[in-house]
C-alpha positions in Angstrom: 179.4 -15.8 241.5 182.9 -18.1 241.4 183.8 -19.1 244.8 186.8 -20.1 245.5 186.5 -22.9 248.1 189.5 -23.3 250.2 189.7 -24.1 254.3 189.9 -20.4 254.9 186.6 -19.6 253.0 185.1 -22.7 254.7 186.3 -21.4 258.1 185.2 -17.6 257.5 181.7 -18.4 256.0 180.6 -21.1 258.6 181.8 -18.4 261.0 179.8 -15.5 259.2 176.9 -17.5 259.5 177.1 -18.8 262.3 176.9 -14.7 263.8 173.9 -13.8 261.2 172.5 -17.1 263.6 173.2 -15.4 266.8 171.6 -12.3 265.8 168.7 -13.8 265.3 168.2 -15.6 268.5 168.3 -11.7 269.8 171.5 -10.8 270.2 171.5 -8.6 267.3 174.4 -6.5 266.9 176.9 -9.5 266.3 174.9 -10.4 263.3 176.9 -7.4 261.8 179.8 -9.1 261.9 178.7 -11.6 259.6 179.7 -9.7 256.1 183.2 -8.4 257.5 184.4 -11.8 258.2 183.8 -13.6 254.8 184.5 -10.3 253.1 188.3 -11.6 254.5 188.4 -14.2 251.6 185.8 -13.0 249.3 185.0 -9.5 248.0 182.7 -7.3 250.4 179.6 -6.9 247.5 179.9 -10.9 246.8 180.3 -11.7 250.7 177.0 -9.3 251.5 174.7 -11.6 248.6 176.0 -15.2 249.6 174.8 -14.1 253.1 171.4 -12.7 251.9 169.8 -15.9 251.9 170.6 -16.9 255.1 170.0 -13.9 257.2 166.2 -14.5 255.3 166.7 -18.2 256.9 167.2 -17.8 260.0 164.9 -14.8 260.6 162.3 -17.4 260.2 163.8 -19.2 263.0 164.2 -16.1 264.8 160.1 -14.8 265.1 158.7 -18.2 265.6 161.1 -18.6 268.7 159.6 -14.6 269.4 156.3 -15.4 268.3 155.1 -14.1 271.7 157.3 -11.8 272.9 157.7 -8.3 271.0 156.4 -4.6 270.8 153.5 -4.4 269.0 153.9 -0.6 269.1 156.8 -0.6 268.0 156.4 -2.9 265.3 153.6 -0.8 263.9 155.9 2.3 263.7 159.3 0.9 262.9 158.3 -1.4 260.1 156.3 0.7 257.7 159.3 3.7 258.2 161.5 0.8 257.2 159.8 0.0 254.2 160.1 3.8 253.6 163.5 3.8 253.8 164.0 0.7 252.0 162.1 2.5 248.9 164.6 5.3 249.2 167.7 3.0 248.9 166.5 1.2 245.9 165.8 4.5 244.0 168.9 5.8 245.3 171.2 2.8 244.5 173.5 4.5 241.5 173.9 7.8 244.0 173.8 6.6 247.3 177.9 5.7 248.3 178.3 2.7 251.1 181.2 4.0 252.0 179.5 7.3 253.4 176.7 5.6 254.5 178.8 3.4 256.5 180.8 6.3 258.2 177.6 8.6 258.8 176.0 5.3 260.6 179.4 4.6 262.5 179.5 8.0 264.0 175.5 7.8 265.6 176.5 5.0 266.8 179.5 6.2 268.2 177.9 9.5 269.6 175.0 7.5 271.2 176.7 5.0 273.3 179.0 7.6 274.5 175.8 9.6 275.5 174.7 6.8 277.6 178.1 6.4 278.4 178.3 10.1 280.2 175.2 9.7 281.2 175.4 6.2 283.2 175.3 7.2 286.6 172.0 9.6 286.2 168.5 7.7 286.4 166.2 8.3 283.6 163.2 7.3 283.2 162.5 4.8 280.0 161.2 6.8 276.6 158.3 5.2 275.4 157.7 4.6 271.8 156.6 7.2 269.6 155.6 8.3 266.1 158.1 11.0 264.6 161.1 9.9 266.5 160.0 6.5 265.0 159.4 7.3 261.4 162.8 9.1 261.7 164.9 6.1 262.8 163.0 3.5 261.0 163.2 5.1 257.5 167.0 5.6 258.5 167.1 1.8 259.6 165.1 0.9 256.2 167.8 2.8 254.5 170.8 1.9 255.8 169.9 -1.7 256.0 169.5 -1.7 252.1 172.4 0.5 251.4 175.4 -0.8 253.9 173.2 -3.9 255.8 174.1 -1.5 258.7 170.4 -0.8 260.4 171.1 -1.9 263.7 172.9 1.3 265.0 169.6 3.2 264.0 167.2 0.9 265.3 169.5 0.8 268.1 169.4 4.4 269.1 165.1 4.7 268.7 164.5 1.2 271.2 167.5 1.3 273.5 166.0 4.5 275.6 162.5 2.6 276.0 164.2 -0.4 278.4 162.2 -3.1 276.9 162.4 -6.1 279.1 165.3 -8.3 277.4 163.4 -10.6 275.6 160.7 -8.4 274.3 164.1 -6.0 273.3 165.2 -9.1 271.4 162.1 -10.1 269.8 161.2 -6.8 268.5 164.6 -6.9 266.8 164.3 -10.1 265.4 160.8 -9.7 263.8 161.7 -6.4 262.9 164.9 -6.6 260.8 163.0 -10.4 259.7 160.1 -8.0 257.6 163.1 -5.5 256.4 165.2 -8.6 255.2 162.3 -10.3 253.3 161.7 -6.5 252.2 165.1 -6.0 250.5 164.7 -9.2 248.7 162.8 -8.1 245.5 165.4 -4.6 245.2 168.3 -7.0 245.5 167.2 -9.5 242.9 165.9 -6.3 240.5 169.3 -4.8 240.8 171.2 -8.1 240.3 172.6 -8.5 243.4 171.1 -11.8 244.6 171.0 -14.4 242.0 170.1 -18.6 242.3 173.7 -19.4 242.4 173.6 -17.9 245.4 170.8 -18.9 246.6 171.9 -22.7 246.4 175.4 -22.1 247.8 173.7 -20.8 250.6 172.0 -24.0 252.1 175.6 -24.8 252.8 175.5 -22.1 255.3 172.1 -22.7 257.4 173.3 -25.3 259.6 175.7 -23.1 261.6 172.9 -20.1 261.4 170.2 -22.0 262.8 172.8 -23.8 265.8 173.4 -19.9 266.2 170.2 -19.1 266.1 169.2 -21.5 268.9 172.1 -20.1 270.8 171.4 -17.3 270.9 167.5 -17.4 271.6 168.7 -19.5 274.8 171.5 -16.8 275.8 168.9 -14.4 275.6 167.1 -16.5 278.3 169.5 -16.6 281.0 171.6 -13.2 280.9 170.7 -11.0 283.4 168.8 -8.1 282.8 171.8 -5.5 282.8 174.1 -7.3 281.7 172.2 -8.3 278.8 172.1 -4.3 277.9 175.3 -4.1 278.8 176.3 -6.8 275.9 174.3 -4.3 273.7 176.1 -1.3 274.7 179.8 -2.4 274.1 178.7 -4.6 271.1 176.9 -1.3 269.5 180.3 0.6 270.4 183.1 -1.7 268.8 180.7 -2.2 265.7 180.3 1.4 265.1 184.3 2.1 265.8 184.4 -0.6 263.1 181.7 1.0 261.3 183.5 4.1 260.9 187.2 2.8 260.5 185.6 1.1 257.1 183.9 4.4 256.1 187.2 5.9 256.7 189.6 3.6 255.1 186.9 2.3 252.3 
């Protein structure tokens, strides 16, 4: 893959994974971020491999920091769904199109947060964890992880409702999306798009991931309790709006 290095592709991809970094110190919706900002200065497909490598890095980083603090339920439900869905993605590759993925992903995300939006000011009471809604959402995590890197809307909708406390929330996201990462590996390299070029450009990258990933294990730490979910909320919001303005506008 030629790379053209320039400031402006230094800038972006330090940025890019810098963001993968914070997502994996729990605060997981920013690492979507990471392949729209060095898709400015490199194409999207090229952007979304160079990145590959270090989302795998710093998921590392991410569970030992969550070693003890995660849903073991939901773990046992989510990930085997995922794997599911990951197995759909690779045997869909040549029919499944990113750009409908995408939008169909923007618009549940869309359509959820302005549920809890409406709903803001009524009580519920948390939903726990549990099988079918599980296997639904993870194979649709699975899937759209593989197809678009866009899982966290999906995983989002199944685990908000439960109210996890905040760093169980964040440590079930992180181990979770570290086992569909390491997943999507062997598809990737079968299908060509992860290569040892890559690979080796990316150890340029993993400082800024793993200063991100500290970060953001320690933001985690001392955000309050709502506002923490709050963080979520708008975060899941403006990346599905985005979500859906690339489905639209390819």
């Amino acid at each position: 893959m030629p790379v053209d290095i320039s400031t402006a592709f230094i800038l972006a991809a330090g940025l890019a994974a810098f963001a993968v970094g914070l997502s994996k110190g729990g605060l997981s919706m920013i690492g979507m971020l990471g392949v729209p900002i060095l898709a400015l200065v490199m194409p999207p497909l090229h952007a979304t491999a160079l990145l590959a490598p270090i989302y795998v890095a710093s998921d590392m980083v991410g569970v030992y920091l969550y070693r003890h603090r995660y849903s073991r339920r939901n773990l046992a439900i989510l990930i085997p769904a995922a794997a599911l869905g990951i197995g759909v993605g690779w045997a869909t590759a040549h029919l499944a199109s990113p750009r409908l993925v995408t939008l169909l992903i923007g618009l549940i995300g869309l359509a959820f947060t302005l549920d809890m939006f409406l709903k803001r000011k009524r009580v519920l009471p948390p939903r726990p964890a549990d099988v079918p809604r599980g296997i639904v959402w993870g194979a649709i995590t699975g899937f759209t992880s593989f197809v678009s890197h866009s899982g966290a809307p999906p995983f989002q909708v199944y685990v908000l409702p439960q109210r996890l406390e905040k760093t169980v929330f964040a440590g079930t996201t992180t181990i979770v999306f570290a086992v569909v990462n390491a997943m999507k590996l062997v598809p990737y390299v079968a299908l060509g798009e992860l290569t040892a070029a890559n690979a080796a450009f990316s150890l340029w990258l993993l400082p800024p991931a793993l200063i991100g990933t500290v970060l953001g294990w320690w933001l985690v730490r001392i955000l309050p309790e709502r506002g923490f979910y709050l963080f979520v909320q708008v975060a899941l919001f403006l990346v599905s709006c985005k979500l859906v303005l690339d489905g639209l506008m390819g």
